[in-house]
N, C-alpha and C positions, 0 to 999 in steps of 0.2 A: 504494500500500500504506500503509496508517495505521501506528500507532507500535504496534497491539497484531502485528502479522504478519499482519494480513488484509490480501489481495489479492481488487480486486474488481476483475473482465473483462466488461464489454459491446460493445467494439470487434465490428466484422464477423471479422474477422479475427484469431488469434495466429501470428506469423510464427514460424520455426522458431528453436529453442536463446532462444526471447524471458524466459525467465525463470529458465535453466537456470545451476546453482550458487550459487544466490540462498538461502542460509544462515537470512533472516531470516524468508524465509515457513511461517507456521504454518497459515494456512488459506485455501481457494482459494475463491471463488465464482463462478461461471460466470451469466454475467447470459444473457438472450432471445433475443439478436440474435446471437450468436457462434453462427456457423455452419463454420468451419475453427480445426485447430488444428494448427498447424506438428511436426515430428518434433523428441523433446526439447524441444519448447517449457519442462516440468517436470522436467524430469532432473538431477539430483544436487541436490534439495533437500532435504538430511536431517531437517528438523525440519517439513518438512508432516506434519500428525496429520488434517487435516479436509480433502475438499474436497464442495465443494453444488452444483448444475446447477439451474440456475431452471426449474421444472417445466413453463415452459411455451415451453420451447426446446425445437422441433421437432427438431432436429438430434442432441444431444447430452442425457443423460441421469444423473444419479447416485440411480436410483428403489430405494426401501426404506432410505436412508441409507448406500450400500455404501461412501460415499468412494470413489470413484473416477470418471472419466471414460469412460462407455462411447459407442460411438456405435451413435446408434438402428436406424439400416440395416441395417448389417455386423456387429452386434451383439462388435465388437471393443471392448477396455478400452484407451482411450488412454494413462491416467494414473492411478497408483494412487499410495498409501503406507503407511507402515506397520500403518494400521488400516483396511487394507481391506479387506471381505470380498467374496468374487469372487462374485457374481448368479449365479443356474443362467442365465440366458437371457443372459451372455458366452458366445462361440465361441472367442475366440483372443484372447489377450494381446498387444498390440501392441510394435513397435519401442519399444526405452528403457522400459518402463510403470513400471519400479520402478526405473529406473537408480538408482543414489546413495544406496537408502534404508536406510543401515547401522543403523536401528532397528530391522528386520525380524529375524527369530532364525528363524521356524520360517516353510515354506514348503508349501502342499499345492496341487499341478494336481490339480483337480480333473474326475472322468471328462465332465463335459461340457465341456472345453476341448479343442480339435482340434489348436490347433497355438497354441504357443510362438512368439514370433520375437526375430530376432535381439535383443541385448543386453537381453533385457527386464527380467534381474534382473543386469545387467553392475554392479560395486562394489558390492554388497551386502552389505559385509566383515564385519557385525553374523549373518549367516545360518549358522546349523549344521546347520540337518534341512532335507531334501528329499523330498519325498513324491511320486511321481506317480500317478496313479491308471492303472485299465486307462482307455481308449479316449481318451487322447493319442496323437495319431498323428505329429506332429512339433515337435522343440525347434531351433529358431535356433542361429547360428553366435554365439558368444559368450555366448551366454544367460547363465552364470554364473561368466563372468570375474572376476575379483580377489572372488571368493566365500571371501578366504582364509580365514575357520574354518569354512571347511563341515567336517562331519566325518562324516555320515554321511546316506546316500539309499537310499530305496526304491524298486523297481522292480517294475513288473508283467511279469509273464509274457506277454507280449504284442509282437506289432513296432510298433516304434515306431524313426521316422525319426530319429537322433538326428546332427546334426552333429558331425564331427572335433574342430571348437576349439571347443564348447561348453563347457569349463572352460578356456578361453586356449589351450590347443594351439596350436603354428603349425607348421603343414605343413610342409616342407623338402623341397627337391626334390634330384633327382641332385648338380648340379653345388653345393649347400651342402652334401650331405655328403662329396664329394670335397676340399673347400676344408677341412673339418673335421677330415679324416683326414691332409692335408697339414701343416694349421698347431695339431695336437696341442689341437685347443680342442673343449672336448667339447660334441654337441651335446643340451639339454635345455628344456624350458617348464618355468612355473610353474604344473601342474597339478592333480597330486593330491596336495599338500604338505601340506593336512589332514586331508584323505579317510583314516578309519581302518574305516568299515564300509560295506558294501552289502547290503542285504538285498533279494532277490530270493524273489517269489514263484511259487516251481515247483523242480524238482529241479535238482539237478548236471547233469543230461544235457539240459535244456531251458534251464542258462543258455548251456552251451557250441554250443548247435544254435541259441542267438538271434541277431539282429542286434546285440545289446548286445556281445558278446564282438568282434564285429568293429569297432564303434567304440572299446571299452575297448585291441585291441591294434590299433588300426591301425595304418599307416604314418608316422604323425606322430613316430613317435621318442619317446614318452612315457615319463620316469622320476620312479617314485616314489620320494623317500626316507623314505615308513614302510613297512609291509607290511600289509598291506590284506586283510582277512577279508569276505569273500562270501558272504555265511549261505545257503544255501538248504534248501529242506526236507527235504530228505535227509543233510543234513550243510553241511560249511564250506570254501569253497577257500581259498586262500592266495596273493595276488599282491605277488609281489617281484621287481622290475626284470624287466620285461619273460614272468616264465614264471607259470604257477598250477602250483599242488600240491595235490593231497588230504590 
């Protein structure tokens, strides 16, 4: 990497977490010959703004200037940052894509993305809106962990696979709520701590008939401490600690 924050890659290979928390890199170049690129290899680099894929690497691609790392096969985004715009011909956002990038503010899955995966926008502590479009069919387990000022997401009317601990949730079984109720410690995640709106497209009676209501109350034991308004077209629910209200 030179002194201005470019990092330039032609090795065959990037091994995994190989560049991961690296503060100083501003921009990535993906040379010819790199044909593998390890999970998190780019993860928590907050100050990447650029990355370029040499056009004429087979393997890997950053075509129309999207900044990001897509792979040409699988048409999956390896690596994104803050000024990425996602390509109509990505399928799915890969593992870590945007870990770290507390630049980001606003967030839209766009309807040609399938599926999310895990941690893909995991510390993206800079993120407040969430957009998902219809025809996301699944989001990863952690996907927007330590997302703490998210504050407001939109949801389509539609099913969509959505994991448990998608905003940090952690499951808890029998015997840690039994241990919980014994030793007076209460049990809570750091969920939806800035979560203040969702706005759902379709009525009251189509959010409560979605699979979204069963990931929102699942069994994970999730408490909010704001009260959370569910705009839908017909009116607004109300969720606080654990119940909705009309």
């Amino acid at each position: 990497m030179d002194n201005n924050g470019i990092l330039f890659i032609d090795t065959v290979k990037i091994p995994e977490i190989a560049h991961k928390g690296n503060s100083s890199i501003r921009k990535i170049r993906i040379g010819k010959n790199v044909r593998f690129i390890g999970a998190e290899a780019f993860s928590l680099c907050p100050n990447l703004e650029s990355i370029e894929v040499d056009e004429n690497n087979r393997w890997f691609t950053s075509k129309n200037g999207c900044n990001a790392i897509i792979d040409k096969i699988s048409g999956v985004l390896l690596a994104g940052c803050y000024k990425t715009e996602i390509p109509e011909y990505v399928k799915e956002i890969g593992p870590f894509a945007f870990c770290g990038q507390t630049k980001l503010k606003k967030v839209t899955i766009p309807t040609h993305i399938h599926r999310v995966s895990a941690y893909a926008f995991d510390g993206c502590s800079g993120l407040v809106e969430l957009k998902v479009e219809k025809g996301v069919e699944s989001i990863g387990e952690y996907c927007f962990r330590n997302c703490t000022n998210l504050e407001t997401i939109y949801l389509p009317n539609a099913k969509i696979d959505i994991d448990a601990t998608v905003f940090g949730v952690i499951p808890f079984n029998w015997d840690d709520m039994q241990n919980s109720l014994l030793n007076s410690s209460p049990i809570t995640a750091p969920c939806f701590e800035g979560i203040l709106d969702i706005f759902f497209d379709g009525t009251m009676k189509d959010y409560y008939n979605s699979p979204v209501v069963e990931w929102y109350l699942s069994g994970s034991l999730i408490e909010s401490k704001r009260i959370i308004y569910v705009h839908c077209k017909d009116g607004k629910l109300t969720y606080n600690k654990w119940q909705f209200q009309i």
